[in-house]
N, C-alpha and C positions, 0 to 999 in steps of 0.2 A: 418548624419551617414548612410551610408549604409550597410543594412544587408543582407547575403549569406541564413543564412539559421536559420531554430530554431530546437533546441534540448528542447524536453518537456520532465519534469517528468512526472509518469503517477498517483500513489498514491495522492491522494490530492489537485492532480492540474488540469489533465482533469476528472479525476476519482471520485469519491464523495466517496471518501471508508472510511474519520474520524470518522463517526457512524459505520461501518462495524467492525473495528480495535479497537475500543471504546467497543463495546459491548464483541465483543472475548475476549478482557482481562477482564474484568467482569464477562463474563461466568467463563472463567479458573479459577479465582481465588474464585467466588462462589459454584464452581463445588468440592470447596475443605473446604464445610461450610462456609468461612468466608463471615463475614457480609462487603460490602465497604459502610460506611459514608460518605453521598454527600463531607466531607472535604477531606478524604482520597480519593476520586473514582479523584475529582480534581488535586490535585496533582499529583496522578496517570498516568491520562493522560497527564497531562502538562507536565511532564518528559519523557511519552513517543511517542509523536505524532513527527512523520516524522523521527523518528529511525528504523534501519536497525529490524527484527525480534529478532536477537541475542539479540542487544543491547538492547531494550526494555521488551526480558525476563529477562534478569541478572536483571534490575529494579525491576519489578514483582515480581521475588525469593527475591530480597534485602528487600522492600521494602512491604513485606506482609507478609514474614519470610517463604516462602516455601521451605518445603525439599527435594523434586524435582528436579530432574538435569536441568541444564538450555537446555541442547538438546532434555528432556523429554517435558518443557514447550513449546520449539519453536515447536514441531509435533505439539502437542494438541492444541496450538494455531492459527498454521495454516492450519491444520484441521477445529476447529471452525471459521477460516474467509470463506476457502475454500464452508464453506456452507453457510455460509451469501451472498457471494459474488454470487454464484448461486441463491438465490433469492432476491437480494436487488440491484444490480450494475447498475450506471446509469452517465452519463455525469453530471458535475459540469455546474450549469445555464450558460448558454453563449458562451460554449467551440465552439459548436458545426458552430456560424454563425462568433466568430473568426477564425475559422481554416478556414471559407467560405474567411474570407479577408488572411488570409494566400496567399493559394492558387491563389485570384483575382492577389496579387503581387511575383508571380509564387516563394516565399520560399522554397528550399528545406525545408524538416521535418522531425523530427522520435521522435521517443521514446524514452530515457534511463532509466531504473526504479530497483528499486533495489528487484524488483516483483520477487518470482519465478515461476520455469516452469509454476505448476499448477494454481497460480490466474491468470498469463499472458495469458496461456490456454482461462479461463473463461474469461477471460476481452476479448479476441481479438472474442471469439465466439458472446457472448451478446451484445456487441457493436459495432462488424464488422469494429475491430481498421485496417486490412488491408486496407478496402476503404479511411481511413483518411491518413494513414502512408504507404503503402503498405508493401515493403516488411523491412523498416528502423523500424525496433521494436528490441530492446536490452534489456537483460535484464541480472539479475545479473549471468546467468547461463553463457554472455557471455566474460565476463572479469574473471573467475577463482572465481568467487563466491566471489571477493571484493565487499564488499559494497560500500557505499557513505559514507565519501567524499574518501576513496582511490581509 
């Protein structure tokens, strides 16, 4: 099989952001007293890893009993990644000498992510996604704010 080109996500897959996303909804939901029990903090995330912001707030409010609007919890949420992400963000082990063989067999590449403005911001500063992607970086601001998988 021959392949034209690769389209990456960028959360989770070049990105190492699971702990970043992990701990923000921990915050959030500590930020409002409640205690998460290592059972509750697991399921928690289990249900919400690799979910669009939205969807993983309605979880959060469902799922902790918060009375919070879920567009009150998506800010505050991604408020608290936005400052994780400025001091924790880092390539996922390996990315970096794949994308080296990318390149050796001249693949087009980009980005699709369902990031917005601001962590795509931070992510293309600290890790200088242009060098890897240049100017193919998408993100959800640029399909009408559909997430994945629509």
């Amino acid at each position: 099989m021959s392949y034209k080109a690769i389209i990456f996500d960028m959360d989770g897959t070049i990105i190492d952001t699971n702990n970043i996303w992990k701990k923000a909804t921990c915050e959030l939901i500590e930020a409002r007293g409640i205690t998460l029990d290592a059972e509750l903090q697991e399921e928690l995330l289990h249900r919400t890893q690799g979910l669009a912001l939205i969807e993983s707030c309605k979880i959060v409010k469902d799922m902790a009993g918060l009375d919070d609007s879920v567009e009150h919890l998506i800010k505050e949420k991604a408020r608290r990644a936005c400052n994780l992400y400025a001091q924790d963000i880092k390539f996922i082990i390996g990315f970096e000498e794949f994308h080296q063989n990318v390149m050796l067999h001249q693949l087009k590449n980009g980005i699709a992510t369902n990031a917005d403005d601001e962590t795509l911001l931070i992510s293309k500063q600290k890790l200088n996604l242009e060098k890897f992607f240049g100017k193919h970086i998408y993100n959800i601001t640029h399909v009408n704010n559909l997430y994945k998988p629509h």
